[in-house]
C-alpha positions in Angstrom: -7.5 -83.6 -7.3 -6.3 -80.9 -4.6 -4.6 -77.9 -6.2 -1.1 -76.6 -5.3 -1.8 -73.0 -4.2 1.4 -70.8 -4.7 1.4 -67.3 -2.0 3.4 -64.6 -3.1 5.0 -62.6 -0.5 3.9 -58.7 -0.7 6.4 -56.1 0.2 4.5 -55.4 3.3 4.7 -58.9 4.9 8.3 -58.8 4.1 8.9 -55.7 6.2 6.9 -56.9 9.0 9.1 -60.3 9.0 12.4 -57.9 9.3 11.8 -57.6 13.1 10.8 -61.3 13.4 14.4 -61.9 12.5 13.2 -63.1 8.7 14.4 -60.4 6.5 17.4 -58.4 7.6 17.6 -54.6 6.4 20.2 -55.1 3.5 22.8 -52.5 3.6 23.5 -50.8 0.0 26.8 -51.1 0.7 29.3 -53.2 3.3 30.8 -51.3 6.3 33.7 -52.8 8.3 33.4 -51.9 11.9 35.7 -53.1 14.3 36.8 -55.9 12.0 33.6 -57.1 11.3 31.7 -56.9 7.6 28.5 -55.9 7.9 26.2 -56.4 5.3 22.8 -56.4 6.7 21.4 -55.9 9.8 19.1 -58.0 12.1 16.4 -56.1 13.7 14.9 -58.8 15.5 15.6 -57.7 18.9 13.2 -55.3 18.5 10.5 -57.2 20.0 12.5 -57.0 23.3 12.7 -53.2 23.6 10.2 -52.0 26.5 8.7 -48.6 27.9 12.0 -48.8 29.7 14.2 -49.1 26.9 12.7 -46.1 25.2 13.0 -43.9 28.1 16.6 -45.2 28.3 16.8 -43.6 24.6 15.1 -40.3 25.6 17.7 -40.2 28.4 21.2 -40.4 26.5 19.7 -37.9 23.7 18.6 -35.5 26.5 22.3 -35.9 27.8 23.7 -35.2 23.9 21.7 -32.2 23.4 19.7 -33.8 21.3 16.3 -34.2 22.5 15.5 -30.7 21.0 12.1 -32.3 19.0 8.3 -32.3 20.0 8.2 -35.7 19.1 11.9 -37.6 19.6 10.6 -40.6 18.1 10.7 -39.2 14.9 14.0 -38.0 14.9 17.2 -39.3 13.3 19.3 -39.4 16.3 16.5 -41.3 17.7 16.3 -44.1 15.7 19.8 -44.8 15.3 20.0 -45.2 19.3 16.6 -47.2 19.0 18.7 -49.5 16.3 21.6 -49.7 18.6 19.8 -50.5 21.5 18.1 -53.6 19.7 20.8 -54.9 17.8 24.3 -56.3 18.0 26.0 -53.0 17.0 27.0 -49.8 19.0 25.8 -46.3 18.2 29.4 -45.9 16.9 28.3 -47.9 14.2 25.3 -46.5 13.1 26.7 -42.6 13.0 28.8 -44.0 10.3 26.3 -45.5 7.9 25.8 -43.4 4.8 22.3 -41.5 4.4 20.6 -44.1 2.7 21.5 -47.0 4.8 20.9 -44.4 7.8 17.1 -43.7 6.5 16.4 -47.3 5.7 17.5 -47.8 9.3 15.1 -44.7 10.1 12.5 -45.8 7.9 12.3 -49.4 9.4 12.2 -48.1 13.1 9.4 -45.9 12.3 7.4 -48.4 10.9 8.4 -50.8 14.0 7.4 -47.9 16.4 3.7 -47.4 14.9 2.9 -50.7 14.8 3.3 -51.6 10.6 6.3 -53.8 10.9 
């Protein structure tokens, strides 16, 4: 008689399925932006950014005055262009997000950019 096996999701896998377009970040809170309510985000459009797009990114903070870190990558202002660059939404949007929907988004870009989801 075969067994029915039952897989439980860890935390991890769930993170890495976020930029697979699985498992949007979930926003603590909804924002209206332009007439939309937002909710969540999708992140999926990750897996498109290039070299390119990054360098794009290291541009337009350089221009803002804010490409003042060793290491930009790891920086705020960073991430939220990183997350407007591979999503649906405009900078505009993510300046407004309150700081713990702004360090999920930071958090989930960081773990995009080395590699662990």
């Amino acid at each position: 008689m075969a067994e029915n096996k039952v897989t439980t999701r860890t935390d991890e896998t769930k993170e890495t399925d976020a930029f697979n377009g699985i498992r949007p970040i979930v926003l603590s809170k909804e924002y209206d932006f332009e007439g939309e309510k937002i909710k969540e985000i999708d992140f999926s459009g990750a897996n498109d950014i290039n070299a390119n797009s990054m360098v794009k990114i290291d541009r337009i903070l350089a221009q803002s005055g804010n490409n003042v870190a060793v290491s930009t990558e790891s920086t705020m202002a960073y991430a939220l262009c990183f997350a407007a660059e591979c999503t649906i939404y405009p900078i505009e949007f993510y300046q407004r997000l309150s700081p713990p929907d702004a360090i999920r988004v930071k958090v989930r870009v960081q773990n995009f950019l080395n590699g662990q989801g």
